[in-house]
Chimera marker file (.cmm) of the C-alpha trace (Angstrom):
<marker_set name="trace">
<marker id="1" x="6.902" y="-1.930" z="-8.427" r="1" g="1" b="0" radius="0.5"/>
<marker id="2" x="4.505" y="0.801" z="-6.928" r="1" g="1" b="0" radius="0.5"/>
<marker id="3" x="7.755" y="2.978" z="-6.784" r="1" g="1" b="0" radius="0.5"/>
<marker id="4" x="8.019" y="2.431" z="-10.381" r="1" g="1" b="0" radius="0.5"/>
<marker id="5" x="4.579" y="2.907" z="-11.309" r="1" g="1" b="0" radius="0.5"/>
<marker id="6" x="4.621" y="6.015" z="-9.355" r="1" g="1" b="0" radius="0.5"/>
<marker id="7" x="7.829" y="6.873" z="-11.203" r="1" g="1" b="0" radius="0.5"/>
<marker id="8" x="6.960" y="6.407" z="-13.880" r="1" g="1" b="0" radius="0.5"/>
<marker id="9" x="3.239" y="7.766" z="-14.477" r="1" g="1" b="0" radius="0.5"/>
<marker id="10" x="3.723" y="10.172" z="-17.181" r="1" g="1" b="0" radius="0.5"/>
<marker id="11" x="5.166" y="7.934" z="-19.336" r="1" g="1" b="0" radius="0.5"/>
<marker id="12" x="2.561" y="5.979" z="-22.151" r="1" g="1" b="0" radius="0.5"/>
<marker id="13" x="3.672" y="2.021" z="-20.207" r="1" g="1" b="0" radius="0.5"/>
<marker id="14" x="2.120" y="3.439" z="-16.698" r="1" g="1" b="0" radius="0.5"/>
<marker id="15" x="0.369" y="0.121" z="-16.038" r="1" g="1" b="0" radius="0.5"/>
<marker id="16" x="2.541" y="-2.320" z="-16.762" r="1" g="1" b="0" radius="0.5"/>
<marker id="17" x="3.963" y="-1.644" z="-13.255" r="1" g="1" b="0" radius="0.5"/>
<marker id="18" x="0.867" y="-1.919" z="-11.079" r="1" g="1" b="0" radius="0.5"/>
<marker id="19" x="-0.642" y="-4.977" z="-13.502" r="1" g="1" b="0" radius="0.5"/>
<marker id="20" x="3.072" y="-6.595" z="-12.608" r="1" g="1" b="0" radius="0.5"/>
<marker id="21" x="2.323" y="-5.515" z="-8.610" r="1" g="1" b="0" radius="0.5"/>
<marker id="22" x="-1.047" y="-6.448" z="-8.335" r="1" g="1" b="0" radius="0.5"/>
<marker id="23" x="0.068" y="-10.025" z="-9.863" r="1" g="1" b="0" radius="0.5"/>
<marker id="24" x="2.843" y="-10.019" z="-7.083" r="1" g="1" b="0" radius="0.5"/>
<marker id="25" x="0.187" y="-9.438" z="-4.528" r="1" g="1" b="0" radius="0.5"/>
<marker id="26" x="-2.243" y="-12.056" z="-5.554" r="1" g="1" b="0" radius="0.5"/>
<marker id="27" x="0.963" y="-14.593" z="-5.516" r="1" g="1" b="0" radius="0.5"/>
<marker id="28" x="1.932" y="-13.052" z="-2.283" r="1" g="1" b="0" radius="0.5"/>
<marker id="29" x="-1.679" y="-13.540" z="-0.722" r="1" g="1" b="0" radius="0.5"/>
<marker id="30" x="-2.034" y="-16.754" z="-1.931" r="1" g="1" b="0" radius="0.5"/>
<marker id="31" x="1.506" y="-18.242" z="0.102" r="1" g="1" b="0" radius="0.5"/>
<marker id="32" x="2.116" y="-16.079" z="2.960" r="1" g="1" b="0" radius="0.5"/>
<marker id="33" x="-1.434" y="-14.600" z="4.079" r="1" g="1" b="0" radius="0.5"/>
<marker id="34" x="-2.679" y="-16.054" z="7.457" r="1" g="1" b="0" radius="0.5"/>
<marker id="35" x="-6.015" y="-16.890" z="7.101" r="1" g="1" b="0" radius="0.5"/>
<marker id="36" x="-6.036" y="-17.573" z="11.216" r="1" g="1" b="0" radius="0.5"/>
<marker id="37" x="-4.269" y="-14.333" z="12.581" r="1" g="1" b="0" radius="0.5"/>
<marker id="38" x="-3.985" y="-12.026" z="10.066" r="1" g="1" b="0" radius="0.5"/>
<marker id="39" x="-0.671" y="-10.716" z="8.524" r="1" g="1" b="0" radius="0.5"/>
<marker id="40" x="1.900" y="-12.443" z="6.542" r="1" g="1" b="0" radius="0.5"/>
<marker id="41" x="3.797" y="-15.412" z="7.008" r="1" g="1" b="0" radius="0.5"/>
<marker id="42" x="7.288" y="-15.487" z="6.514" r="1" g="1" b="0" radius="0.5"/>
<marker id="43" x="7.788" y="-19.186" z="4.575" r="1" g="1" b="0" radius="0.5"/>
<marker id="44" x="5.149" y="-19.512" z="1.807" r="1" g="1" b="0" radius="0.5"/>
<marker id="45" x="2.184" y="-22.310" z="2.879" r="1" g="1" b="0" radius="0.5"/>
<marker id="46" x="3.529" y="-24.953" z="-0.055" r="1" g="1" b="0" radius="0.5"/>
<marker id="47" x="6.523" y="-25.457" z="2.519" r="1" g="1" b="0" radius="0.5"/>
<marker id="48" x="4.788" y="-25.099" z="6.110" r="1" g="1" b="0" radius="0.5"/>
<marker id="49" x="4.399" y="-28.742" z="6.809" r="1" g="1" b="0" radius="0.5"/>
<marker id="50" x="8.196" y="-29.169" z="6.914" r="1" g="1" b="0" radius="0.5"/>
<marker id="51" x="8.102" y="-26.519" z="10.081" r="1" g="1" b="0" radius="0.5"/>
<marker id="52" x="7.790" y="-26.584" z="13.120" r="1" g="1" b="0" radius="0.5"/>
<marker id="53" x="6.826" y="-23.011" z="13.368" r="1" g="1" b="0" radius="0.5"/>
<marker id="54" x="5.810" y="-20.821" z="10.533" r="1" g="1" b="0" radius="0.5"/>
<marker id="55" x="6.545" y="-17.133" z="11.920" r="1" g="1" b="0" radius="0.5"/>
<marker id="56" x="5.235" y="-13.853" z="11.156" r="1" g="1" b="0" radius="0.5"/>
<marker id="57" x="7.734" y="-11.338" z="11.493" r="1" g="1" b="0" radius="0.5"/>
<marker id="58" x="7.032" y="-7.754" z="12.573" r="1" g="1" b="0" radius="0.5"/>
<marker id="59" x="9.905" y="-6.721" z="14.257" r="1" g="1" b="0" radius="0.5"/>
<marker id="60" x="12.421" y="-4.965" z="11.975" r="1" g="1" b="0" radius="0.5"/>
<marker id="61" x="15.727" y="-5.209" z="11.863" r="1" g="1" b="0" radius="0.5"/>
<marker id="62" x="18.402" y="-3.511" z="9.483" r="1" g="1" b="0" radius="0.5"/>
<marker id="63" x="16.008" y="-4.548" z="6.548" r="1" g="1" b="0" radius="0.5"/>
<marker id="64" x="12.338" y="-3.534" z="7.500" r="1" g="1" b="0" radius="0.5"/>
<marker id="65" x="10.006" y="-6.345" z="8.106" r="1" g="1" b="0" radius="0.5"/>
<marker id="66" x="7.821" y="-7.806" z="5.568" r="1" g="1" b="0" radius="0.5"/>
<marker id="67" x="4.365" y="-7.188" z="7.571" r="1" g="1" b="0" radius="0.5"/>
<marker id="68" x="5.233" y="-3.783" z="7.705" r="1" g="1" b="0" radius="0.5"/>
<marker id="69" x="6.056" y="-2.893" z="4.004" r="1" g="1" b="0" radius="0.5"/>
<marker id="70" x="3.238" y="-5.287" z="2.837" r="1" g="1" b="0" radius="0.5"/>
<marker id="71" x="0.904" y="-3.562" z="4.663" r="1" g="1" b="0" radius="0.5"/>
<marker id="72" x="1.427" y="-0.294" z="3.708" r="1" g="1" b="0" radius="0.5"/>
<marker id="73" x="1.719" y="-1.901" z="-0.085" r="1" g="1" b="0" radius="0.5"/>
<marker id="74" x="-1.964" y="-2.844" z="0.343" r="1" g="1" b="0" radius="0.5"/>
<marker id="75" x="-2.656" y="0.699" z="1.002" r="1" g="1" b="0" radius="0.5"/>
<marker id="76" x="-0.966" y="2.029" z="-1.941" r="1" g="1" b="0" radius="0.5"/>
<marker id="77" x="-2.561" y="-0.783" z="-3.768" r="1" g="1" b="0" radius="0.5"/>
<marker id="78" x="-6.260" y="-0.245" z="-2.936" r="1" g="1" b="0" radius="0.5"/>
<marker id="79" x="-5.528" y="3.657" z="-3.738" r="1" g="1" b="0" radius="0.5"/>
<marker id="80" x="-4.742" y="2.385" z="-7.434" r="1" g="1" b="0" radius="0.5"/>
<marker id="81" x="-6.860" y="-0.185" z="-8.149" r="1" g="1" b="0" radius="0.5"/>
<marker id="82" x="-9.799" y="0.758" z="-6.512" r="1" g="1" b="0" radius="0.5"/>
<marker id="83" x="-10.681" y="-2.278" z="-5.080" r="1" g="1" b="0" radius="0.5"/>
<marker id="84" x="-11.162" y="-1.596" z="-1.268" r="1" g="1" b="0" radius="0.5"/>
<marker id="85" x="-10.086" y="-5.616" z="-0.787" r="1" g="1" b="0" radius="0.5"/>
<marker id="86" x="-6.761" y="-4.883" z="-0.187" r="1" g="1" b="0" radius="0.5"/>
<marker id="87" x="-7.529" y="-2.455" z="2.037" r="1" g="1" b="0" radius="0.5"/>
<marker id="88" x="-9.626" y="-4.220" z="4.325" r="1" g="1" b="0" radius="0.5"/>
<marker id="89" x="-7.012" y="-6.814" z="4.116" r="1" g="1" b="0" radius="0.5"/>
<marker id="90" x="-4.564" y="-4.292" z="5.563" r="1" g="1" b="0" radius="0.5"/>
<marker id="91" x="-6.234" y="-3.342" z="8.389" r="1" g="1" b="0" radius="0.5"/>
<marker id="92" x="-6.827" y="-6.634" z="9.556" r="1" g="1" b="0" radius="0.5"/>
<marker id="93" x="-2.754" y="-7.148" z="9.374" r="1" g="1" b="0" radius="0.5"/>
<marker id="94" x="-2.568" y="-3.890" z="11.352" r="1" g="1" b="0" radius="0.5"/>
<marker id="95" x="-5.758" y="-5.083" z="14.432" r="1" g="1" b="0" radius="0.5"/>
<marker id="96" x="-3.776" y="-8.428" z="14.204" r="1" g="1" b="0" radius="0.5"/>
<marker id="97" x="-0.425" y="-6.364" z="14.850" r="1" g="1" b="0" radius="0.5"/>
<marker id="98" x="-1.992" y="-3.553" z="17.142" r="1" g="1" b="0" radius="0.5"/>
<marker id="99" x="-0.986" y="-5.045" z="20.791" r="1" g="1" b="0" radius="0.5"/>
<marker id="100" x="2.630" y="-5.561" z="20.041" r="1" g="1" b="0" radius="0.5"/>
<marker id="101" x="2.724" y="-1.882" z="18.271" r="1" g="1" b="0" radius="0.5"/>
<marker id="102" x="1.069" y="-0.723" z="21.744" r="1" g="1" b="0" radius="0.5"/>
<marker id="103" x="3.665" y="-2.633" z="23.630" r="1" g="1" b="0" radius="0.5"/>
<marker id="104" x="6.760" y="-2.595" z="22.130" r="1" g="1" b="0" radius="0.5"/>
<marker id="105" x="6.741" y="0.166" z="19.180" r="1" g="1" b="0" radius="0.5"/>
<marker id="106" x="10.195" y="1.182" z="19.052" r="1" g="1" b="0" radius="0.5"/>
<marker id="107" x="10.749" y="-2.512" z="17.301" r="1" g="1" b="0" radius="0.5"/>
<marker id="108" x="7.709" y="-2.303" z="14.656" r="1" g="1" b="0" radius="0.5"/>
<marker id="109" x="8.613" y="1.021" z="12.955" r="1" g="1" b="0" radius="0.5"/>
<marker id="110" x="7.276" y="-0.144" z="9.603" r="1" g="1" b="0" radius="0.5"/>
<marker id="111" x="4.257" y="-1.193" z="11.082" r="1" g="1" b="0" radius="0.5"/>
<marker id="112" x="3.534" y="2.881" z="12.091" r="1" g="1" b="0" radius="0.5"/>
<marker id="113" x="4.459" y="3.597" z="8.524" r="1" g="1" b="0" radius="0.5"/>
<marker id="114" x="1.696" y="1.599" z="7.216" r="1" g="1" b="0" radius="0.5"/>
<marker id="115" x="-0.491" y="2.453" z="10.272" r="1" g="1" b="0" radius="0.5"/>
<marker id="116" x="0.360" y="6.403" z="8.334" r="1" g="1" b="0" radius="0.5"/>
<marker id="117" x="-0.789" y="5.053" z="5.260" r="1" g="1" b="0" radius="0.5"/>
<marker id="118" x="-4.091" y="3.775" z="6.097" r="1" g="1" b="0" radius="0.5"/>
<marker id="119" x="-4.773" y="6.211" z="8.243" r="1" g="1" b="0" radius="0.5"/>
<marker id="120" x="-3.630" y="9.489" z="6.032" r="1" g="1" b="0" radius="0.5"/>
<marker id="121" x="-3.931" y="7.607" z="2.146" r="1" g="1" b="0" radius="0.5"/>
<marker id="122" x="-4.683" y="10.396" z="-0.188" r="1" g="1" b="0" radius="0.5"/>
<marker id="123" x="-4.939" y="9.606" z="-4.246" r="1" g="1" b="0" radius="0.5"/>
<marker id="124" x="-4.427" y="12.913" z="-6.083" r="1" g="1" b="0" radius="0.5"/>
<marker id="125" x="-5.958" y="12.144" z="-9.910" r="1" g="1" b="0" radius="0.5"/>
<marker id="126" x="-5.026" y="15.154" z="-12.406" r="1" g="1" b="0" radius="0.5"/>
<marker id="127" x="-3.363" y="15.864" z="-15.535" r="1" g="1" b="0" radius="0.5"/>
<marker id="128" x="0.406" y="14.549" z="-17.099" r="1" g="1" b="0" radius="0.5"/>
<marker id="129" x="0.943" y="18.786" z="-16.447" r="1" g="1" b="0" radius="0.5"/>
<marker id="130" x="-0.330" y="19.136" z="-12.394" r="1" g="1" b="0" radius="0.5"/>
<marker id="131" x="1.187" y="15.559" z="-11.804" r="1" g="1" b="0" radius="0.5"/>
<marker id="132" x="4.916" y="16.715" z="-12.586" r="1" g="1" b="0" radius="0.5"/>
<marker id="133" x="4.853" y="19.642" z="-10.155" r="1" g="1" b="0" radius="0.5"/>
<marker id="134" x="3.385" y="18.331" z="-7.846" r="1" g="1" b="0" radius="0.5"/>
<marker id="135" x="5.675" y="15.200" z="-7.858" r="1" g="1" b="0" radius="0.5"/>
<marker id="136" x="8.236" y="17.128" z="-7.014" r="1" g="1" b="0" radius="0.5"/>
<marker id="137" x="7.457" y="17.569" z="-3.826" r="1" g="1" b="0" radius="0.5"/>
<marker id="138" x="7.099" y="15.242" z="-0.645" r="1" g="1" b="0" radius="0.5"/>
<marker id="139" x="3.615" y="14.149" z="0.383" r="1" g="1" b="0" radius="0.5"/>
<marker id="140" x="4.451" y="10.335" z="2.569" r="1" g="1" b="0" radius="0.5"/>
<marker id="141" x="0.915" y="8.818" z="2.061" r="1" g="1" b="0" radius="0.5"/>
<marker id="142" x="0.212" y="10.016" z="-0.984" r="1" g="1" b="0" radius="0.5"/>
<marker id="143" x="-0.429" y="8.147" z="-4.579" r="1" g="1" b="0" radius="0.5"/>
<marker id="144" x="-0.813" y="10.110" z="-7.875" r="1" g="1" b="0" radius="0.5"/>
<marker id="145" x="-3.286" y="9.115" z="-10.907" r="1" g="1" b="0" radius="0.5"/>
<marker id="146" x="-3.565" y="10.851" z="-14.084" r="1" g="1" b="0" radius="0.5"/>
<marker id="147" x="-7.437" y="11.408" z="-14.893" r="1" g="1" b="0" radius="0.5"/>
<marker id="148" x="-8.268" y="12.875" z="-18.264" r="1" g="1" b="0" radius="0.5"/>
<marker id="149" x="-12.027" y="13.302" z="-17.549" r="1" g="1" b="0" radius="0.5"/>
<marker id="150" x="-12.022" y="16.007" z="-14.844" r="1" g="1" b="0" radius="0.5"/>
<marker id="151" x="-14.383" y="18.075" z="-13.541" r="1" g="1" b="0" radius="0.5"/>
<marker id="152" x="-14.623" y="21.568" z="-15.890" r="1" g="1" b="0" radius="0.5"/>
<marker id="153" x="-12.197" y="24.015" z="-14.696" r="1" g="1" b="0" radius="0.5"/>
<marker id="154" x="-10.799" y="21.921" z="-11.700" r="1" g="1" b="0" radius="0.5"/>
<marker id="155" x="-7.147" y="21.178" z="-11.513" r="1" g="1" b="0" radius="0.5"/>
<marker id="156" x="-7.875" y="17.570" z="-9.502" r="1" g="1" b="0" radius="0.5"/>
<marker id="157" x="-9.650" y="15.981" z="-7.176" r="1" g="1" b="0" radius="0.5"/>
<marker id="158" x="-7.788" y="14.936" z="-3.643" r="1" g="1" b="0" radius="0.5"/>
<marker id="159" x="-9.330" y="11.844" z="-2.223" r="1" g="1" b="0" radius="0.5"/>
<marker id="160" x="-9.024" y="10.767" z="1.156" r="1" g="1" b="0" radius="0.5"/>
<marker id="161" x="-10.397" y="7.363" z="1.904" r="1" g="1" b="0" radius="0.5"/>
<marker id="162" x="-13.878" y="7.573" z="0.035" r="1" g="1" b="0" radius="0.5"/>
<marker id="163" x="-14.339" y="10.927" z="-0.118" r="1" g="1" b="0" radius="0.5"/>
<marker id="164" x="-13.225" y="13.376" z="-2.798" r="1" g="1" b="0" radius="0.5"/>
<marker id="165" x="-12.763" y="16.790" z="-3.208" r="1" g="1" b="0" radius="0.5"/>
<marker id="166" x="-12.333" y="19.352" z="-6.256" r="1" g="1" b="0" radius="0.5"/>
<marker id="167" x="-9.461" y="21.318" z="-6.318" r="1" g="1" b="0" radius="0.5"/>
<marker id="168" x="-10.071" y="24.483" z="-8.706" r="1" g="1" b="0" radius="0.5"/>
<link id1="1" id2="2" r="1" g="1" b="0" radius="0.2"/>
<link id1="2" id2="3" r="1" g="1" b="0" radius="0.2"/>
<link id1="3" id2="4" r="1" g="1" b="0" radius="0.2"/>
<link id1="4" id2="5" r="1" g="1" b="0" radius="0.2"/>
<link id1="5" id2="6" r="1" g="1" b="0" radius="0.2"/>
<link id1="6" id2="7" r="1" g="1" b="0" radius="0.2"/>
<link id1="7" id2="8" r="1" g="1" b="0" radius="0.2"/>
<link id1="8" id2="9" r="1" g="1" b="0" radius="0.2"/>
<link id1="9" id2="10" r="1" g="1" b="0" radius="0.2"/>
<link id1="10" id2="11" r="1" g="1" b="0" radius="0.2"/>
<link id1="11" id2="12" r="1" g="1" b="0" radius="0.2"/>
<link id1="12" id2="13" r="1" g="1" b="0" radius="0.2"/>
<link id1="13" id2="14" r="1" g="1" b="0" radius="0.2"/>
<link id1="14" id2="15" r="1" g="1" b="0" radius="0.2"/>
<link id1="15" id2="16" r="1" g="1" b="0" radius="0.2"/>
<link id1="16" id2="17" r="1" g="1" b="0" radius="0.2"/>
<link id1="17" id2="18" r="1" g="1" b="0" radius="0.2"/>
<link id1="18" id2="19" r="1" g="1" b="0" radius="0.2"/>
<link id1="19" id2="20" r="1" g="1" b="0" radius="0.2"/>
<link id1="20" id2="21" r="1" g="1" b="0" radius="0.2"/>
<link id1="21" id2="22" r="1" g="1" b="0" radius="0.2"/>
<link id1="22" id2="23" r="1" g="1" b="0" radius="0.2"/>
<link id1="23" id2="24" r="1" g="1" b="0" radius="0.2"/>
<link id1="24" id2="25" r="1" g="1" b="0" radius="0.2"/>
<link id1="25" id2="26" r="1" g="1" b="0" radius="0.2"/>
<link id1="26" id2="27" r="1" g="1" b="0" radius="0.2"/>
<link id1="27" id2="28" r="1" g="1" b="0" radius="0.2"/>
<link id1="28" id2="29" r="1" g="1" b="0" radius="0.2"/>
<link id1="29" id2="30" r="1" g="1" b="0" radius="0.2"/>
<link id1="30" id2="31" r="1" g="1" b="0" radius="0.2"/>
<link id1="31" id2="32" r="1" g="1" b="0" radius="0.2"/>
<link id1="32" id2="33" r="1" g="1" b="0" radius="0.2"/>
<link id1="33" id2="34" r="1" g="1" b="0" radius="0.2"/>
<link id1="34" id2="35" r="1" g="1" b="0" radius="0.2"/>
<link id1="35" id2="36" r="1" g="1" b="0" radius="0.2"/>
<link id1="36" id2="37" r="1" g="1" b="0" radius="0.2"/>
<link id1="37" id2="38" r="1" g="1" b="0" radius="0.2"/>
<link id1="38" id2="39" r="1" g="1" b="0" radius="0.2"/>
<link id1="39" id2="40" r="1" g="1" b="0" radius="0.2"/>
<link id1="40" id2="41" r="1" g="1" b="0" radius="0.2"/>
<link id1="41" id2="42" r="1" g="1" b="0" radius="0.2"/>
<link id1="42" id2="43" r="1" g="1" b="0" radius="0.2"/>
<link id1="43" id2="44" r="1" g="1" b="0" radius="0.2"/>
<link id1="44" id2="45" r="1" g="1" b="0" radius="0.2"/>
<link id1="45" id2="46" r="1" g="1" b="0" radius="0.2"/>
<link id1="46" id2="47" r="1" g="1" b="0" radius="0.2"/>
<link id1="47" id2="48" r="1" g="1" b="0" radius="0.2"/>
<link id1="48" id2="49" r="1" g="1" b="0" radius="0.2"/>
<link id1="49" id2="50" r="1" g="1" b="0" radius="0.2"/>
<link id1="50" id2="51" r="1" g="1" b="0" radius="0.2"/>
<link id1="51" id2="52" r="1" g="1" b="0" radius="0.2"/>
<link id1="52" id2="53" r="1" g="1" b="0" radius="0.2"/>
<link id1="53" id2="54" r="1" g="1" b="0" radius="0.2"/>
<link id1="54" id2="55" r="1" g="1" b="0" radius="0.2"/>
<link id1="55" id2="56" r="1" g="1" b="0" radius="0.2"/>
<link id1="56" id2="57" r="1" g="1" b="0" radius="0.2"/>
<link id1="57" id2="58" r="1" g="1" b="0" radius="0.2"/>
<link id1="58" id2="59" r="1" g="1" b="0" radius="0.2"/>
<link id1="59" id2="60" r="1" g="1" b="0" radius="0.2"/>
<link id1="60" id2="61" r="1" g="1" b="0" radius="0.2"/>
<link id1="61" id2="62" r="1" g="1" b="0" radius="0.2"/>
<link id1="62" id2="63" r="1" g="1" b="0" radius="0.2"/>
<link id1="63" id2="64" r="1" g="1" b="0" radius="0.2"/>
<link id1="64" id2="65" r="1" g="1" b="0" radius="0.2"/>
<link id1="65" id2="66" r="1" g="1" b="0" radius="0.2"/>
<link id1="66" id2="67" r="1" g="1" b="0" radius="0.2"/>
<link id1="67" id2="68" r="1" g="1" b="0" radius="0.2"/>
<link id1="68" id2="69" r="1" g="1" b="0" radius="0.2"/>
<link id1="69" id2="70" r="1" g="1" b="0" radius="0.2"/>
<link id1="70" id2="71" r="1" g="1" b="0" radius="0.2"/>
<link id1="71" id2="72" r="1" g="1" b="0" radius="0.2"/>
<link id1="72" id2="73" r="1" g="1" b="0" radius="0.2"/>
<link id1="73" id2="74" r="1" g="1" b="0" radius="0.2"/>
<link id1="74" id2="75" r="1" g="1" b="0" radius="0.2"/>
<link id1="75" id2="76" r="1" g="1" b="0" radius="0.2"/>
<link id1="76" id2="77" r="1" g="1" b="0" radius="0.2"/>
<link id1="77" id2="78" r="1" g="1" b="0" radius="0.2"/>
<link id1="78" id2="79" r="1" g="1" b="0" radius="0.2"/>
<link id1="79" id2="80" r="1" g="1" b="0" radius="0.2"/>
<link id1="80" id2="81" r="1" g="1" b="0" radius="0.2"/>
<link id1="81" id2="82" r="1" g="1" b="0" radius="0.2"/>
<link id1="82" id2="83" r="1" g="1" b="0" radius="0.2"/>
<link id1="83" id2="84" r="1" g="1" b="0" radius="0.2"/>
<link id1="84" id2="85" r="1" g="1" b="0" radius="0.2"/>
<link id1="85" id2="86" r="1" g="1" b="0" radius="0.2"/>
<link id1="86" id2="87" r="1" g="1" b="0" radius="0.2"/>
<link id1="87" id2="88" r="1" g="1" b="0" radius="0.2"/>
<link id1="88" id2="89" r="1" g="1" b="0" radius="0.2"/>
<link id1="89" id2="90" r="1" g="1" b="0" radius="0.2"/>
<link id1="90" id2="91" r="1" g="1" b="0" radius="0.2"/>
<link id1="91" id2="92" r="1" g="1" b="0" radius="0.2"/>
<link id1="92" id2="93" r="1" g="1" b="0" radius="0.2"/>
<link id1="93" id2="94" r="1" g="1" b="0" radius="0.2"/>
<link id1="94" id2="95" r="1" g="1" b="0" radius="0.2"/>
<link id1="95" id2="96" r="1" g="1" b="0" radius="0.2"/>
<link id1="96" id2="97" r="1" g="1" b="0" radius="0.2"/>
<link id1="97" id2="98" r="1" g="1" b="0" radius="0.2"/>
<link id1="98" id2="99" r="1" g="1" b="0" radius="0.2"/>
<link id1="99" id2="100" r="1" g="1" b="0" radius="0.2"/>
<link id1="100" id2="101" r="1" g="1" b="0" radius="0.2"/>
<link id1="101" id2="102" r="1" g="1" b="0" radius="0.2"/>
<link id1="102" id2="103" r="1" g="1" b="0" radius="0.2"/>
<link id1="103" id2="104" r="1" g="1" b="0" radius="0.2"/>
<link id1="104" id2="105" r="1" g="1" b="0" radius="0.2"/>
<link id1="105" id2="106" r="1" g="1" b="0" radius="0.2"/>
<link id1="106" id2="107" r="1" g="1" b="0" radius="0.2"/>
<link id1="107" id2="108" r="1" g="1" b="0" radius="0.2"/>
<link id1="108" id2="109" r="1" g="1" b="0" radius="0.2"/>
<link id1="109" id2="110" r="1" g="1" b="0" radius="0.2"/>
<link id1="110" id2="111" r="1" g="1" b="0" radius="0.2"/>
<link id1="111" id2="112" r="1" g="1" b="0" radius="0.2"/>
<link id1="112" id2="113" r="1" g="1" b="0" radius="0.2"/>
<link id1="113" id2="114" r="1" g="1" b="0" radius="0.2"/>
<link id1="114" id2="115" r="1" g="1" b="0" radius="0.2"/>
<link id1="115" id2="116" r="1" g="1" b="0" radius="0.2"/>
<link id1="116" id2="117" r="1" g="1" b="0" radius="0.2"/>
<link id1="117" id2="118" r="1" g="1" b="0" radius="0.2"/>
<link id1="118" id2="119" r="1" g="1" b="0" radius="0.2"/>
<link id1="119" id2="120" r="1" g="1" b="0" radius="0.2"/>
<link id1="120" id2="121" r="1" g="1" b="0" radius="0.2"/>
<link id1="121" id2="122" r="1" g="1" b="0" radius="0.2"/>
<link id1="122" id2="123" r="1" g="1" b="0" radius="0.2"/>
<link id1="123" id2="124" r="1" g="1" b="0" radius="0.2"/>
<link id1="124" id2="125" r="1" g="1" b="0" radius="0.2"/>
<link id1="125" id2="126" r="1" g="1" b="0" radius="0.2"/>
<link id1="126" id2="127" r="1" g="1" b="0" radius="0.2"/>
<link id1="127" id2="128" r="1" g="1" b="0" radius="0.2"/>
<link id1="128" id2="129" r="1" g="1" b="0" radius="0.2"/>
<link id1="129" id2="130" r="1" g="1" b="0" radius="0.2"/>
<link id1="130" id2="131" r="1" g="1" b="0" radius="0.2"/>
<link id1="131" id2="132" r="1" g="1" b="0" radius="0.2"/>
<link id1="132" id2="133" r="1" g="1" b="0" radius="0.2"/>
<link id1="133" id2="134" r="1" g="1" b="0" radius="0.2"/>
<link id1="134" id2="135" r="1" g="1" b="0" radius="0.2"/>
<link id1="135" id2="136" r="1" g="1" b="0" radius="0.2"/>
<link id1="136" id2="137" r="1" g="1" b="0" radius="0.2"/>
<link id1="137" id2="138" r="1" g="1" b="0" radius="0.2"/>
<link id1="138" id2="139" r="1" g="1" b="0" radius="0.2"/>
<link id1="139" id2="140" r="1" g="1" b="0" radius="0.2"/>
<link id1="140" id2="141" r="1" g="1" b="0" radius="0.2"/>
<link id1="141" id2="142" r="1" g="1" b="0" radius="0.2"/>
<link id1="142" id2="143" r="1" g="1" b="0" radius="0.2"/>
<link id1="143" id2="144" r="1" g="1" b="0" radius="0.2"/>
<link id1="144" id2="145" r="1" g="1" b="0" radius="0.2"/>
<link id1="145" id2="146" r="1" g="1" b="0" radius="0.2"/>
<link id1="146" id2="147" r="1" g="1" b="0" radius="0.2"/>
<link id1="147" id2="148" r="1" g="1" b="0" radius="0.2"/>
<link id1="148" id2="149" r="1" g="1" b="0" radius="0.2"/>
<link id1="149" id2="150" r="1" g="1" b="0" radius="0.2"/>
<link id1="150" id2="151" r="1" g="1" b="0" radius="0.2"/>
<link id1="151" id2="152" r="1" g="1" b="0" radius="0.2"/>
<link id1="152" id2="153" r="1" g="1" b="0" radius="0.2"/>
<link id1="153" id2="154" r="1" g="1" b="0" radius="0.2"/>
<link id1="154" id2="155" r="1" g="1" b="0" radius="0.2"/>
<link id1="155" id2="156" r="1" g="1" b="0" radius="0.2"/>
<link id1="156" id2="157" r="1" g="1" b="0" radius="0.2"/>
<link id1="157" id2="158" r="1" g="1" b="0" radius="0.2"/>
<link id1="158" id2="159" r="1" g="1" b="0" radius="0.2"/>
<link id1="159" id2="160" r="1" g="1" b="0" radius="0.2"/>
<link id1="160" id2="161" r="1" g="1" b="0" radius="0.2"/>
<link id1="161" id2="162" r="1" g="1" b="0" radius="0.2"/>
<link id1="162" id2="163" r="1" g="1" b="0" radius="0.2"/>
<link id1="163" id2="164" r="1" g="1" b="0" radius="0.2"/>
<link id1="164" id2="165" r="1" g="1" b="0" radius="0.2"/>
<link id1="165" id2="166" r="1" g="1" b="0" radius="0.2"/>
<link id1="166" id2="167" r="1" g="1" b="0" radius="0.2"/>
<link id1="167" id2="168" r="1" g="1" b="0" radius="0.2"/>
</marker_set>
C-alpha cells in the first residue's frame, strides 16, 4: 500500500493508500507486536494460547521475512505520517534483532534493508511538477510528498530524520 501511495502521488486519491496502510499497521500492531522482545510475531495474539511457541521470524527465505519488511514499513510510515511512533517502534524491532544481524547476517537480508531505511530515510516534499522527475529515478530510502506551501523560490525541502533542508 506504501508502493501504491508512492505510485500513485500525483493523482487527486493520494491518501486513500496510506489512510488504508496506516489502518493495516494499527491492526498489525495490535496482533503480532511483542510487547516483551520487540518485533513481530508470526501468529496474531487472539490465537497464541493454542501454541506452544509463538515465533518471530527474521530469517528469510524465498519470500522475505515479515520483521524485515515491517520494519522498514514503519520507516516509510513515520516519513508520511509524521508521527515519530512508528519509528521508535522500528528501532526497537531492529536493537531486538541486532545480535542475530551481527551473527548471522547473510540469513536476515531484509533486516539490513530496513536497518538502510532508518538509518538513510529521506522525505523529499515538492510540487506534482519536481515529484515526476524526480520519480523517475532510483533513490532506496527515499519517500516523496507533494507540499504546496513551499518556501519562495525553493524547489523542495530534503529531510533527513528531523532535519530539513531547502533546495533552491
Amino acid at each position: 500500500m506504501l508502493d501504491l501511495q508512492q505510485a500513485s502521488i500525483t493523482s487527486s486519491n493520494t491518501n486513500y493508500w496510506l489512510e488504508t496502510a496506516v489502518k493495516l499497521q494499527d491492526e498489525f500492531d495490535k496482533f503480532l507486536w511483542s510487547l516483551e522482545a520487540a518485533g513481530y510475531y508470526n501468529s496474531p495474539s487472539d490465537v497464541s494460547g493454542e501454541l506452544i511457541l509463538r515465533e518471530r521470524n527474521y530469517i528469510d527465505n524465498a519470500i522475505p521475512a515479515a520483521n524485515g519488511i515491517a520494519v522498514a514499513n514503519l520507516v516509510r510510515l513515520s516519513l508520511l505520517t509524521e508521527e515519530l511512533y512508528y519509528l521508535d517502534r522500528a528501532e526497537s524491532a531492529l536493537t531486538a534483532f541486532s545480535s542475530i544481524m551481527k551473527q548471522s547476517p547473510q540469513a536476515c537480508p531484509s533486516l539490513f534493508i530496513a536497518l538502510d531505511w532508518y538509518r538513510n530515510q529521506t522525505l523529499v516534499r515538492t510540487s506534482e511538477a519536481e515529484i515526476s522527475s524526480l520519480i523517475t529515478q532510483y533513490f532506496p530510502t527515499t519517500i516523496y510528498k507533494v507540499e504546496t506551501d513551499l518556501p519562495k523560490n525553493s524547489v523542495g525541502l530534503v529531510c533527513q530524520g528531523l532535519i530539513c533542508k531547502n533546495l533552491l
